[in-house]
N, C-alpha and C positions, 0 to 999 in steps of 0.2 A: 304691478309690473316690476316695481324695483324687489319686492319680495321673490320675487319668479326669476329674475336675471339673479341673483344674488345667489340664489341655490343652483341653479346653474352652473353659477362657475363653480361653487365653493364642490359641485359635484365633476366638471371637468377638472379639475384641481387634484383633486382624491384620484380620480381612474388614472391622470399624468404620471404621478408618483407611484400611481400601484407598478404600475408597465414601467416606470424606470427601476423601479425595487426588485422586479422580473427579470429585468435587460440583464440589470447589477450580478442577480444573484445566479445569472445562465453562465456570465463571464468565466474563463480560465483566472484562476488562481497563482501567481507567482511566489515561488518563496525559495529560499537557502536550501542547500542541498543536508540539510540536518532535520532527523525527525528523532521525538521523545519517544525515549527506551523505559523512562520512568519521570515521574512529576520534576523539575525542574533540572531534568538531567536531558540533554541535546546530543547526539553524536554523530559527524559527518559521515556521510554515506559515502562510502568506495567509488570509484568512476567506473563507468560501466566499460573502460577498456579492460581491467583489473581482473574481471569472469576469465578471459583468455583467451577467448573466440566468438565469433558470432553466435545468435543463434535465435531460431523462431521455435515458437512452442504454443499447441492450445493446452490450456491447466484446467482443473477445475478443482474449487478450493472449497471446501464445506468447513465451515464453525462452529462448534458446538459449546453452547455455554450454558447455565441454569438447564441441564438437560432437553435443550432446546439446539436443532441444528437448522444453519441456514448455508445455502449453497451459490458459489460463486462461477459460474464460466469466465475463464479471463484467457486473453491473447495476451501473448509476451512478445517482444521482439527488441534484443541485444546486437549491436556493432562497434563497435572501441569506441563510436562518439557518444551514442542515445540509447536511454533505453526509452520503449514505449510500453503501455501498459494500457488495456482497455479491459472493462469488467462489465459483461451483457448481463440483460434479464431473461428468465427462461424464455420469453417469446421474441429475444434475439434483438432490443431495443437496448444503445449504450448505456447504459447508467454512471458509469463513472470510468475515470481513465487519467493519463499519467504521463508526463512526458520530462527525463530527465536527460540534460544537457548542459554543457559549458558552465558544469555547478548549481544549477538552479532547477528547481522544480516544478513545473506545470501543473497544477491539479485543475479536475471538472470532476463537479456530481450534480446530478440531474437537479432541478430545481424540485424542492418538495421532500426529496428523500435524504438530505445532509443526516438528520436525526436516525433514520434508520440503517443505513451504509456506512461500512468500515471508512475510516479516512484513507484516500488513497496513498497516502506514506506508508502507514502503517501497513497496506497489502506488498509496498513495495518491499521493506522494510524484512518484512517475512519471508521474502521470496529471494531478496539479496542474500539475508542470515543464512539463507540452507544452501543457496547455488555457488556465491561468489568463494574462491580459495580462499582457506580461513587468516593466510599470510595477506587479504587483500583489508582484511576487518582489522589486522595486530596495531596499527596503529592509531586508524580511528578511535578504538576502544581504550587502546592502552591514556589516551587525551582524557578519559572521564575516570580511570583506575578501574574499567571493566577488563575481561579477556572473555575469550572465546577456546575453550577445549575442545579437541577431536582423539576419538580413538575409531578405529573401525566400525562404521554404521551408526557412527554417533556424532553429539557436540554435544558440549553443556555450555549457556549461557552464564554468564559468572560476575557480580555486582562487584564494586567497589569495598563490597562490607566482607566478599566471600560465603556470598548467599545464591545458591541457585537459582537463577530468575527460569531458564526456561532450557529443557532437552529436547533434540530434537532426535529424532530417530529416522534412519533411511532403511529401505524393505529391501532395498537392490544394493551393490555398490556405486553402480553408477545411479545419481538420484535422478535421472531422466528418465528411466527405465521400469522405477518403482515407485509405491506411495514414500509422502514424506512425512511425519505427523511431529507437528510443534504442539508441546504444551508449555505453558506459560502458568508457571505453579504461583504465582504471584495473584495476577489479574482471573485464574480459574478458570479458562480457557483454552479449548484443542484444537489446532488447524489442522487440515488434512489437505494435503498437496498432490495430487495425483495429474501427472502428466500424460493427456491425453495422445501427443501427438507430436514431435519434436523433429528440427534439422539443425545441424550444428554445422559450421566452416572453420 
């Protein structure tokens, strides 16, 4: 009997912690409004007043890397105070999402799929660098000795060293209205940003 009560608990014990490990790992995530641009380099993200207007948007973001593309549908939704950010699965289930405000960043990703889903900074991250006016990045960047170039239908990303981290290219002038496609010639990596569906105020 004390053999049988023993395993027992030692197995109520184990399922307790599994389901708290569960609980843990469903939690929102809080953190600084700074996400990495490169290994030990941080730089504060713009406030979503800085864009210049409101604005709601359905995107859909496809990745391509090792000749391999993966596809994101994401909701956007911009007002001078928050931005929010949700990114579904093709059968329309949230998988991850974003909530930035009063300096601080929200993250959630589904439990189970951290390893295989972009960190949700870095979608924000991508989607700030092409939308936000480039005079909203001049001083974030100018903090770590990066800049950000613009000529028409274009940017280039530009390191501290004066090495092009990443180009982005817009198909329209207005990038709401066309695809956008970031490559990141460092990491080997292409986004593709094409806006589904957008209202601006």
């Amino acid at each position: 009997m004390k053999n049988i009560r023993k395993r027992t608990n030692s197995m109520l014990t184990l399922l307790i912690a599994s389901v708290m490990l569960v609980g843990c790992a469903s939690k929102p995530m809080v953190q600084q409004n700074q996400v990495e641009i490169k290994p030990n380099t941080l730089v504060t993200l713009p406030t979503p007043a800085q864009l210049g207007y409101s604005l709601t948007a359905s995107q859909l973001i496809t990745a391509t890397w090792n000749k391999q593309s993966h596809q994101l549908p994401v909701q956007l939704q911009v007002d001078p105070k928050r931005v929010a950010l949700a990114g579904f699965s093709s059968w329309g289930t949230r998988i991850l999402s974003l909530d930035y405000q009063d300096q601080k960043v929200e993250t959630y990703v589904m439990p189970g799929l951290g390893a295989t889903l972009p960190d949700p900074k870095q979608v924000l991250f991508n989607i700030m660098i092409t939308l936000w006016p480039i005079n909203a990045w001049q001083a974030p960047l100018e903090q770590v000795g990066w800049q950000l170039k613009q000529t028409p239908n274009h940017r280039q990303l530009i390191d501290s060293k004066g090495d092009i981290i990443a180009d982005i290219d817009y198909k329209n002038v207005n990038p709401l209205k066309g695809e956008i496609i970031f490559t990141h010639h460092q990491q080997h990596y292409t986004i593709d940003i094409k806006t589904l569906q957008s209202t601006q105020k």
